[in-house]
C-alpha positions as CSV (number, residue, x, y, z in Angstrom):
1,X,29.6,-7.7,-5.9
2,X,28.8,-7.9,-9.4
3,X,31.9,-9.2,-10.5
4,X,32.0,-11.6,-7.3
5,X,29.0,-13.4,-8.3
6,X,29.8,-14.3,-11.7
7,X,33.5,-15.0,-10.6
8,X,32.1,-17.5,-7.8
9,X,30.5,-19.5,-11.0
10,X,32.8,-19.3,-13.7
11,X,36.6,-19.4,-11.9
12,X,37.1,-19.6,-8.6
13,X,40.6,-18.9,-8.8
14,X,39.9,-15.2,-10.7
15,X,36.9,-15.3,-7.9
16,X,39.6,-15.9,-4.7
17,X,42.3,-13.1,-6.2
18,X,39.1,-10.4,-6.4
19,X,37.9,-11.1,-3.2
20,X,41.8,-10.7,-2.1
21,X,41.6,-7.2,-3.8
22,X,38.4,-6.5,-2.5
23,X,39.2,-7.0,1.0
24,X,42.7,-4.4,-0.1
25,X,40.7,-2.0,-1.2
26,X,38.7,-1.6,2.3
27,X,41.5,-1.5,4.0
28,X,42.6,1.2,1.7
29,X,40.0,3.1,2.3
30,X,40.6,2.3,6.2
31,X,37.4,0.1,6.2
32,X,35.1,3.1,5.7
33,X,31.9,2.5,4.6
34,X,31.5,6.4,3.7
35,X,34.7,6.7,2.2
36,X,34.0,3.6,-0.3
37,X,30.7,4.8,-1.5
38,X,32.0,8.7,-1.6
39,X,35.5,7.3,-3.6
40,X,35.0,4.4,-4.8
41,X,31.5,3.3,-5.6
42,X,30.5,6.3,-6.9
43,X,33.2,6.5,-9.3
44,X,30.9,3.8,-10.8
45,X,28.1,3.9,-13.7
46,X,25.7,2.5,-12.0
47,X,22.0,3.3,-11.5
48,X,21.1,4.0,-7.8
49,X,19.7,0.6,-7.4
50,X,23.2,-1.2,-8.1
51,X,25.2,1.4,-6.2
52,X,23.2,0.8,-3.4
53,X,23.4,-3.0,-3.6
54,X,27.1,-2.5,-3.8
55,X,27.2,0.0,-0.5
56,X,25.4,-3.1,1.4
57,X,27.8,-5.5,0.2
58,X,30.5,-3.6,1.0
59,X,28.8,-2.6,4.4
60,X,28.5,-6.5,5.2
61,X,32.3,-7.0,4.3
62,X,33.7,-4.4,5.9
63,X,31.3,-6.2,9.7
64,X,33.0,-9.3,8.4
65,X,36.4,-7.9,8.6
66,X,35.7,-6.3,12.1
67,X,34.4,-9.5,13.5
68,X,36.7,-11.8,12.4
69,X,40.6,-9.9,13.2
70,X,41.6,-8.9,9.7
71,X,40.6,-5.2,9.3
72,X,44.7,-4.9,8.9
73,X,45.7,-7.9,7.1
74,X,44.4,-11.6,6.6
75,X,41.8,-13.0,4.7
76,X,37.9,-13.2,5.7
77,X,36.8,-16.6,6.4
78,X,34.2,-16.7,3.5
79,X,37.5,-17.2,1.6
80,X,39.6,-18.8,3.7
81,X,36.8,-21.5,3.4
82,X,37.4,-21.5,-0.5
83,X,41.0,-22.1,0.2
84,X,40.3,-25.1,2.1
85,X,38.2,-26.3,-0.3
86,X,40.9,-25.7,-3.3
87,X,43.6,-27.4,-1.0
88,X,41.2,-30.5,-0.4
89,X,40.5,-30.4,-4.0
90,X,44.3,-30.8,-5.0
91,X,44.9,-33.3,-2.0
92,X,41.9,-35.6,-4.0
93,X,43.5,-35.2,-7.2
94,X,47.2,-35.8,-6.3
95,X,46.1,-38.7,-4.8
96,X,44.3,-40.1,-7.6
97,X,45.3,-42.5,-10.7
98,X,42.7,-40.4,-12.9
99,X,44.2,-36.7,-12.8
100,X,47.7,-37.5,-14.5
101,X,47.9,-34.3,-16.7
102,X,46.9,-32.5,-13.4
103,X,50.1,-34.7,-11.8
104,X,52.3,-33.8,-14.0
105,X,51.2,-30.0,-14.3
106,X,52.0,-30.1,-9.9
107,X,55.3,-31.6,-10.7
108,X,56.0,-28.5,-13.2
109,X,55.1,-26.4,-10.8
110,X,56.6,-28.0,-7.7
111,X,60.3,-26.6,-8.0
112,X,58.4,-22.5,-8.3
113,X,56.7,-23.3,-4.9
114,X,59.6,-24.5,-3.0
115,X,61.8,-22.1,-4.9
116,X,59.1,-19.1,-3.5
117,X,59.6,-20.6,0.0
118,X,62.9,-20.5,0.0
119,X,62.7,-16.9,-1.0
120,X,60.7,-16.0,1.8
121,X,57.3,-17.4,1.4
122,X,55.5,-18.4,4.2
123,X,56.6,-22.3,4.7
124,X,53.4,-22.8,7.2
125,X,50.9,-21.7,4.1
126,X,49.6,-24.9,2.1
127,X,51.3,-25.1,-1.7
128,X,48.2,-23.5,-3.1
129,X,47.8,-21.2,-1.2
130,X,51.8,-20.0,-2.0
131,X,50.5,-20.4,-5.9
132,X,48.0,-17.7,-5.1
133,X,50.3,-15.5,-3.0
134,X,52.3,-15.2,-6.5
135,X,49.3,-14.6,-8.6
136,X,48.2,-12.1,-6.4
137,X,51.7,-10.5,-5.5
138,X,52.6,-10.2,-9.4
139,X,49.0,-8.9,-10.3
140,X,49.8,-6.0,-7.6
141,X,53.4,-5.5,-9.7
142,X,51.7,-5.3,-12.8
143,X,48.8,-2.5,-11.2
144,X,51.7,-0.7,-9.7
145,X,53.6,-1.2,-13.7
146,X,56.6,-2.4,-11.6
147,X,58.9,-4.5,-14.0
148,X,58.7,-8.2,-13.5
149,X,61.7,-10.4,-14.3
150,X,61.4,-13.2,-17.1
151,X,62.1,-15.7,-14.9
152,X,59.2,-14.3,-12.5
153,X,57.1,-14.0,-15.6
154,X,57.6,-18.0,-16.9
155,X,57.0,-19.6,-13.3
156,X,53.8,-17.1,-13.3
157,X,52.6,-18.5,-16.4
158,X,53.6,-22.3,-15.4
159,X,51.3,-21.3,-11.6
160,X,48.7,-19.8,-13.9
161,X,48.2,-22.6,-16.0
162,X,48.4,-24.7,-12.6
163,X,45.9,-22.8,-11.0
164,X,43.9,-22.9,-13.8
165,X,43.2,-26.8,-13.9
166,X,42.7,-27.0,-10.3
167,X,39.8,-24.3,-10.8
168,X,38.7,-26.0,-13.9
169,X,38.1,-29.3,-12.1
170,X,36.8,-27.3,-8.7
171,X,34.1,-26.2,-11.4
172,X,33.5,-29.5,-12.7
173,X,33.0,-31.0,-9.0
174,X,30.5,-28.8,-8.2
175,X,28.7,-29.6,-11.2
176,X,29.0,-33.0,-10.8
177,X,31.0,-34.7,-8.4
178,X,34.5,-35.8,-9.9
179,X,35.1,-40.1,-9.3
180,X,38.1,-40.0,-7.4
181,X,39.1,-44.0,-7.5
């Protein structure tokens, strides 16, 4: 939750890829509120106040992912929402005369995502959201230590750096609304 907050302000795109982990590791622990604070929370040094805060938040994801379908897989609409947003975010900037570095940087990425379809990504998903389904598959290799190829490694880097402008500018329209003609 801790984490989550500053995320949310400071990159949305490390923000979306810990809510993605945090919605793994209640399913983990078989969206159990008692098994999370027993194994997971308490592994934590926090005072009584902040583990407690942390078994709410936890508590209030884990009613989330029972209302909404997605106990065994799927995302929770708080950040499905986000991925909307990201996607409409990209759409604005594509379109625009005044991104061209962001342009070019979708170009340079553009043969990865329709190389990661072809290999089996989901062709329905929007091209951001494939970006983050790489981020987030390698990031579980590298938990795991599982070996990642150089090639995997470079179009990583080339998403990263990608992913990393669209969260920059995402930042810099909520501080102040980027002029899109």
């Amino acid at each position: 939750m801790f984490i989550a907050q500053e995320l949310r302000k400071s990159n949305i795109a490390e923000y979306l890829l810990y809510m993605w982990q945090v919605e793994n590791i209640i399913r983990a622990f078989d969206c159990s509120l008692s098994r999370i604070r027993k194994e997971y929370i308490e592994r934590f040094e926090y005072d009584e106040e902040q583990k407690e805060e942390l078994t709410d938040w936890y508590g209030n994801l884990i009613r989330m992912m029972n209302q909404e379908g997605c106990r065994e897989q799927g995302h929770l609409q708080i950040n499905k929402v986000v991925m909307q947003q990201l996607q409409e975010l990209h759409a604005q900037l594509l379109s625009s005369p005044k991104f061209p570095f962001y342009n070019a940087e979708y170009y340079k990425v553009l043969p990865y995502i329709v190389e990661l379809r072809n290999r089996g990504a989901d062709k329905d998903e929007n091209e951001v959201e494939t970006c983050f389904n790489s981020l987030y598959g390698v990031m579980m290799l590298r938990l795991q230590k599982k070996e990642i190829t150089t090639n995997t490694d470079h179009a990583i880097k080339e998403i990263t750096t990608f992913i990393g402008m669209l969260s920059d500018y995402y930042k810099k329209d909520k501080e102040e609304p980027l002029e899109f003609e």
